[in-house]
N, C-alpha and C positions, 0 to 999 in steps of 0.2 A: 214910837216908830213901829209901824207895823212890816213883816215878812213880806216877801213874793208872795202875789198869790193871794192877798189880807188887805185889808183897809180899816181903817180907822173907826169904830163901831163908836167910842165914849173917847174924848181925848183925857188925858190922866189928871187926877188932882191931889191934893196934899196928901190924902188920904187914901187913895186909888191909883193904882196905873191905869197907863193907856188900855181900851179894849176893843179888839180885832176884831171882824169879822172876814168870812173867803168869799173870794168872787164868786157870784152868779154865773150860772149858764150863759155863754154867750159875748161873756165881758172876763178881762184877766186882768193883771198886774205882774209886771215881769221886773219888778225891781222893790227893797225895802222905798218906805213911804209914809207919809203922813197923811195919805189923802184919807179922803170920805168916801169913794166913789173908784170904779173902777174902770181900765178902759173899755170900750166896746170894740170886739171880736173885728176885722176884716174881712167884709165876704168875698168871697170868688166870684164873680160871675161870668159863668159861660158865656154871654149876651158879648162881655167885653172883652173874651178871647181871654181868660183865664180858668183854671180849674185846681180844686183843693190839693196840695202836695200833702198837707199836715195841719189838722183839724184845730182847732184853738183848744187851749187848755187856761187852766184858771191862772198857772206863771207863763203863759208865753201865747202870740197872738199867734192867729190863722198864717200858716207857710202856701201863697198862691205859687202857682206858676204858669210859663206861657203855653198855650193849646198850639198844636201844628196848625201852623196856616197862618202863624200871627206873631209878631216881634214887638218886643219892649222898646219904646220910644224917649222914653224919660224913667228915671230913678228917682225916689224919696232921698232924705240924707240918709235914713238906715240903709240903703241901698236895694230898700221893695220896687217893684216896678210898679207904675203906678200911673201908667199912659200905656194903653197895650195898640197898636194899629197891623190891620190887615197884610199880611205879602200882597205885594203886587201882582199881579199876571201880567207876563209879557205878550202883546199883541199880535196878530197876525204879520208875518215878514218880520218876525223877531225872534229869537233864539234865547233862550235860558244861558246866560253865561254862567252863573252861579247861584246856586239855589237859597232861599232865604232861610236863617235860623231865627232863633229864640231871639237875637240881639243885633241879626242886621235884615237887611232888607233884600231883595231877591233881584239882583244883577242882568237887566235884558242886554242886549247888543242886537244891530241889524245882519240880514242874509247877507251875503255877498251876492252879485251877481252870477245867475246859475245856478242859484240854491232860490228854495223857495219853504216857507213855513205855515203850516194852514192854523195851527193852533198855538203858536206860540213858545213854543215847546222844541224842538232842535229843527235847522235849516237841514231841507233834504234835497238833493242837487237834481235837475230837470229831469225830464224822461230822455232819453239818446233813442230819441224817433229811427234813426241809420241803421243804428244795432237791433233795432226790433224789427227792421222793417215795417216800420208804420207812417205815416204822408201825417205831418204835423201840419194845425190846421189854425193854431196859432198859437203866438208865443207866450212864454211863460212870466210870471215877476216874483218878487219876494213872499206875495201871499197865494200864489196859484201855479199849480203844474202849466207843463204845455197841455194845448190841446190837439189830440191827432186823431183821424180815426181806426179803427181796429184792422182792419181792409182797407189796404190799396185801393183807387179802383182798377178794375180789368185782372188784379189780382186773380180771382176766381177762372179765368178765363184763361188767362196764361198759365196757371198750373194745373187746369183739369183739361184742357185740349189736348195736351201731348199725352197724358193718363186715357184718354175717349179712345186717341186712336191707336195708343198699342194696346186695348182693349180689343177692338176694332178689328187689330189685322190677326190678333190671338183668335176671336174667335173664328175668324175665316178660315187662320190657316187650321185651326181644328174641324172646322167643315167640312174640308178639303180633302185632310186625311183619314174622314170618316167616312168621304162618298170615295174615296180608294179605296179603302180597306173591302167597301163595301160591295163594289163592284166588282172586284177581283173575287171574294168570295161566292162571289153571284156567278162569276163564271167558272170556277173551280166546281161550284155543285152542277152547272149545268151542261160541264165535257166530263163529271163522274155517272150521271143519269144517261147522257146520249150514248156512251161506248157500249154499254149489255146490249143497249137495243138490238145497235147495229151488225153485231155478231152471232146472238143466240136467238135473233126473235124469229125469222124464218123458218128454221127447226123445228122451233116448239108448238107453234101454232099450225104446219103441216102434219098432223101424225100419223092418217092413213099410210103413208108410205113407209113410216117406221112401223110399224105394228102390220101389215098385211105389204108382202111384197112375193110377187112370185117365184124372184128369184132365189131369194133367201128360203121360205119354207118349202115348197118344192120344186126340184130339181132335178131332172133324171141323170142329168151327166154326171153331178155330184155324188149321188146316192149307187147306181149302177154305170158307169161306162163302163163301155168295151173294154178300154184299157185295165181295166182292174181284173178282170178275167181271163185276158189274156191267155197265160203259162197255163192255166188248168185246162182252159177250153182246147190247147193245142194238144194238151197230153191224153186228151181222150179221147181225142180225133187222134192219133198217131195210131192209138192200139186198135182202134174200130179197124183202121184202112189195113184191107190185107197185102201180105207180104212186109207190115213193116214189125221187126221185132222188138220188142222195149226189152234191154237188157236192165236186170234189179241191179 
């Protein structure tokens, strides 16, 4: 008998025992034995949804296991898998009830009504056209939203009319209170301008009469009258006229 791992190279004779040799690359033996020959390895293949966990050795075979995206179908008696099949995708108007592992298979169920699924993958419930304000244009199913469009129509038109016109009367009434302001200031410069005219312009523009007047620079009654000489003239006449005597 030969080891794990060994095979049977010479079997023994009277004279000799049995003589071993070790597996080859590729091939093992995982139990003592009598054989000649040793098992060949189990390959993994990607192709068929498996990949190497644990690489073969001379006492124990290749450890496969299942690649995401694929479930074991059937077991060996060792309990290798040894039937590997694809997860399912579940269809359009289908919803993923439960996702597939390594040992079962991937659970679809259908949308309810008002739910719709474009990829298979979770039911998402209709668009609420009311709540958006948007005019649905048709109805929805398990594999398609509704259809509506983005705009009402007249939409545009009922929410920028009333916008136009208190535009509209804004800029008027800024108009309005521009051609006030405006005019009021117009007449404000034009009763500040008209008042010098009408007061001082006659004056200035006559000047002969301020600068040469006869009454002003000569004068006779001003400079000599009578009345200013009066008392002298009479005191001199009193003493000329005889018989009158001026007492000191």
């Amino acid at each position: 008998m030969c080891n794990k791992g060994l095979v049977v190279r010479r079997d023994c004779t009277l004279e000799s025992s049995t003589s071993c040799i070790p597996c080859i690359r590729g091939t093992f033996m995982n139990e003592a034995n009598g054989l000649t020959k040793c098992f060949p390895c189990t390959p993994c293949d990607p192709g068929q949804g498996l990949f190497t966990q644990t690489e073969c050795k001379p006492t124990s075979n290749t450890v496969c296991d299942v690649l995401d995206g694929y479930y074991c179908r059937s077991y060996s008696s060792n309990s290798e898998c040894n039937f590997v099949v694809e997860h399912t995708h579940c269809s359009p108007g289908q919803s993923t009830k439960s996702p597939g592992t390594k040992t079962t298979d991937t659970m679809c169920e259908e949308c309810q009504h008002g739910f719709y699924s474009q990829h298979g993958v979770n039911c998402t419930a209709w668009t609420d056209c009311a709540a958006m304000r948007r005019v649905k244009t048709e109805d929805g199913n398990s594999s398609q939203d509704v259809i509506w469009n983005k705009v009402p129509p007249r939409s545009h038109v009922t929410l920028i009319a009333p916008i136009l016109l208190l535009l509209l009367l804004l800029l008027v009434a800024v108009l309005f209170c521009f051609y006030l302001a405006r005019a009021k200031r117009k007449k404000e410069l034009h009763e500040f301008c008209e008042v010098p005219v009408q007061e001082t312009g006659p004056q200035q523009e006559t000047g002969p009469q301020q600068e040469t007047g006869p009454q002003q620079e000569t004068g006779p009654q001003q400079e000599t009258g009578p009345l200013q000489v009066t008392s002298n003239s009479l005191v001199k006449t009193a003493e000329n006229v005889p018989g009158n005597v001026v007492s000191d």
